[in-house]
C-alpha positions in Angstrom: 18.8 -22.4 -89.3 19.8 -18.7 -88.0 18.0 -19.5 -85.2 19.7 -22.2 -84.3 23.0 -20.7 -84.8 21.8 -17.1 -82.8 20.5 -19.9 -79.9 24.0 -21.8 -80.4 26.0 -18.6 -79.7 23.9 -17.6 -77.1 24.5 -20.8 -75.1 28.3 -20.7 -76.2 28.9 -17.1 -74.6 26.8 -17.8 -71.6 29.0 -20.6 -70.8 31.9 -18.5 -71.4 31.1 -15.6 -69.2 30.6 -18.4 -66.3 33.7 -19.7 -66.9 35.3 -16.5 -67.0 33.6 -15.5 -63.7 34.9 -19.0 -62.1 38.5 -17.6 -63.4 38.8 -14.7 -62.1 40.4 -14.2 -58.6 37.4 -14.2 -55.5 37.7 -11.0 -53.7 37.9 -11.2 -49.9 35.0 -12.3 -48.2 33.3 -13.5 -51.3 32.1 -17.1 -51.9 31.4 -20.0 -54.5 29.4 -22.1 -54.8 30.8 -25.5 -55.7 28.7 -28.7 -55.4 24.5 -29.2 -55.5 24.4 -25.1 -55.8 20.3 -25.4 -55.7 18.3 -26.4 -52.8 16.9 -29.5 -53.1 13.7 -30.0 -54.7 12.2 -31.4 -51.3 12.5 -28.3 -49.4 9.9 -26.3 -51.7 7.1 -29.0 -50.7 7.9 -30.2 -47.2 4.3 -31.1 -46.6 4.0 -33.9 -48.9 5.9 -36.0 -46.9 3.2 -35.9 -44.2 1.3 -38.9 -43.7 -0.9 -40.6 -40.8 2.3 -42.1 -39.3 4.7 -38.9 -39.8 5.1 -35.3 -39.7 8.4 -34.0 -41.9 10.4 -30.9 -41.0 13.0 -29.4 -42.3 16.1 -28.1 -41.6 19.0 -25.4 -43.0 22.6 -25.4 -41.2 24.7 -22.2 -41.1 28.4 -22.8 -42.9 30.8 -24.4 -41.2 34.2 -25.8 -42.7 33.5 -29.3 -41.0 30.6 -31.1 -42.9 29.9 -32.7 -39.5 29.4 -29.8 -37.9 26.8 -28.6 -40.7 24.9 -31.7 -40.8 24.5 -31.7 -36.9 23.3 -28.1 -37.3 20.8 -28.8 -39.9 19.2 -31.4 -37.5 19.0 -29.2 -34.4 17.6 -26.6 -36.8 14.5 -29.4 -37.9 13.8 -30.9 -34.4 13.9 -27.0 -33.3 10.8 -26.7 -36.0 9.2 -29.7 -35.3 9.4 -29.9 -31.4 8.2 -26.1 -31.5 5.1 -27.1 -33.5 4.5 -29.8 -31.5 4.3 -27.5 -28.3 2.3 -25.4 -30.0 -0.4 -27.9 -30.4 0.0 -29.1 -26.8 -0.4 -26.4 -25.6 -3.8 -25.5 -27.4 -4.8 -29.6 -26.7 -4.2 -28.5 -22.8 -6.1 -25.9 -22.6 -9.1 -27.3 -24.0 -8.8 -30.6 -21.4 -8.2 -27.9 -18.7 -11.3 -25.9 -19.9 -13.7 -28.5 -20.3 -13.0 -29.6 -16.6 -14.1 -26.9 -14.6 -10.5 -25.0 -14.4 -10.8 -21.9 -15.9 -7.4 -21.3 -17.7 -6.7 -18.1 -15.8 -5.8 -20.8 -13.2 -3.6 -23.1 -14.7 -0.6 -21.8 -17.0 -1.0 -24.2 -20.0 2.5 -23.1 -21.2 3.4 -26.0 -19.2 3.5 -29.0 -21.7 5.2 -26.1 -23.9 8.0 -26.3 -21.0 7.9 -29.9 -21.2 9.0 -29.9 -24.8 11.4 -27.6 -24.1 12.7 -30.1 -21.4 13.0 -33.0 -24.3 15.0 -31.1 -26.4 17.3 -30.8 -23.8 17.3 -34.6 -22.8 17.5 -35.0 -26.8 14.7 -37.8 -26.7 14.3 -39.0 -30.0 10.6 -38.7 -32.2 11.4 -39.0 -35.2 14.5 -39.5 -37.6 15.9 -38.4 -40.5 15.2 -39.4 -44.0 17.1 -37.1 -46.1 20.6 -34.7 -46.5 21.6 -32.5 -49.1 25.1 -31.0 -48.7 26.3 -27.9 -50.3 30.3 -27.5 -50.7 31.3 -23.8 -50.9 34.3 -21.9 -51.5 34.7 -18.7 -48.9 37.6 -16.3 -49.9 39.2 -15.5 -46.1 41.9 -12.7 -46.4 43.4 -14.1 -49.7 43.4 -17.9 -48.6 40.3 -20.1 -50.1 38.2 -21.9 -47.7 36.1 -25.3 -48.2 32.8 -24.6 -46.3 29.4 -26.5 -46.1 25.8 -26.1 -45.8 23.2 -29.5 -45.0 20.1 -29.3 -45.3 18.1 -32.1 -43.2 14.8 -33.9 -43.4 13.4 -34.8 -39.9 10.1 -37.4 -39.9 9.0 -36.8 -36.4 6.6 -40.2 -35.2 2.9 -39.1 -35.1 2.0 -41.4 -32.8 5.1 -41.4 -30.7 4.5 -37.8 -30.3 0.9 -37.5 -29.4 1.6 -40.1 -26.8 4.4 -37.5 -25.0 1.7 -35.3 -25.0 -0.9 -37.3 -23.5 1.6 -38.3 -21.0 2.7 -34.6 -20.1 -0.8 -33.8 -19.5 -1.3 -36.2 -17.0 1.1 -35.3 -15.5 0.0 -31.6 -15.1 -3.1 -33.3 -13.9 -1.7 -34.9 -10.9 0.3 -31.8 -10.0 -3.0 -29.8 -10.1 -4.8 -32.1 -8.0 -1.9 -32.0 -5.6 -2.7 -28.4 -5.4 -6.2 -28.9 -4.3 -7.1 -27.7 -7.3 -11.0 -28.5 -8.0 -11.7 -30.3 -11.4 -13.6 -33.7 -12.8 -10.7 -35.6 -13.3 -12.5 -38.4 -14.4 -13.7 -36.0 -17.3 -10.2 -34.3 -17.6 -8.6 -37.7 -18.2 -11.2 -39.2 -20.9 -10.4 -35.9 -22.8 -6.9 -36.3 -22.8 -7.5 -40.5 -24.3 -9.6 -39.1 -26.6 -6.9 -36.9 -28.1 -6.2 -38.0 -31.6 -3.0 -40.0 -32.2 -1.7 -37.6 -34.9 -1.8 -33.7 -35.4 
């Protein structure tokens, strides 16, 4: 029984010393955190949204006072992830074609498809979509007046598929800009490589 009652008290005056923190007037500069004040449970596991058909991603906005703005933000920041993975792998997948086919890769850059993702986040060409939003609301003290500010974080399922087929198609492209060099390579080999390049990574 005075257990219960020490664990009762203990609850009552933790709850009391938040509220009296919420009461008290927010120096300048400081902020609050008013709604969903966790991350979401998602973001500690991203992986397990991974499948055969999809690769997840996420992403974390800065604050802004327009929620738009935040969600937008938190999308560029998981396509940023996702696309930069994705070159990453191309890049390594090109090498390997370019290797295998009699080009040593001292001769070809094969930063190339790397520039080609950079190119579709540019044009904005769509992968994936997104699956999942979480938006924090925040209070942000700004020279005495209280500002409404949010945070979105963003789940982007980028098509596995979809993907590897850019990939493929980027490095065929290199292909027929290398042999318009001259450049001397089995082709025939170069482009069974690049078919036989898994549809998922």
């Amino acid at each position: 029984m005075m257990k219960s009652l020490a664990s009762l008290a203990l609850t009552a005056g933790t709850g009391l010393f938040l509220w009296s923190c919420s009461q008290r007037p927010m120096a300048d500069g400081e902020m609050r955190c008013q709604k969903n004040c966790d991350s979401p449970a998602w973001t500690d596991n991203i992986a397990k949204f991974n499948s055969k058909s999809v690769k997840a991603f996420g992403g974390i906005s800065k604050l802004y006072t327009m929620e738009q703005r935040a969600r937008s933000d938190a999308e560029v920041d998981a396509t940023k992830r996702a696309l930069d993975e994705l070159g990453i792998y191309g890049t390594r997948r090109f090498k390997e074609v370019v290797t295998h086919s009699g080009i040593s890769s001292d001769v070809i850059d094969p930063t190339v498809i790397a520039d080609e993702i950079t190119q579709l986040k540019s044009e904005g060409t769509a992968l994936g979509s997104f699956s999942r939003y979480q938006t924090q609301e925040w209070t942000e003290n700004r020279d005495g007046t209280p500002v409404t500010v949010y945070k979105v974080y963003a789940l982007y399922e980028i098509d596995q598929k979809r993907s590897a087929d850019f990939l493929k198609k980027a490095m065929r492209s290199q292909l027929e800009e290398m042999r318009a060099k001259n450049l001397q390579f089995d082709r025939d080999r170069a482009q069974k490589l690049i078919d036989s390049l898994p549809d998922s990574w």
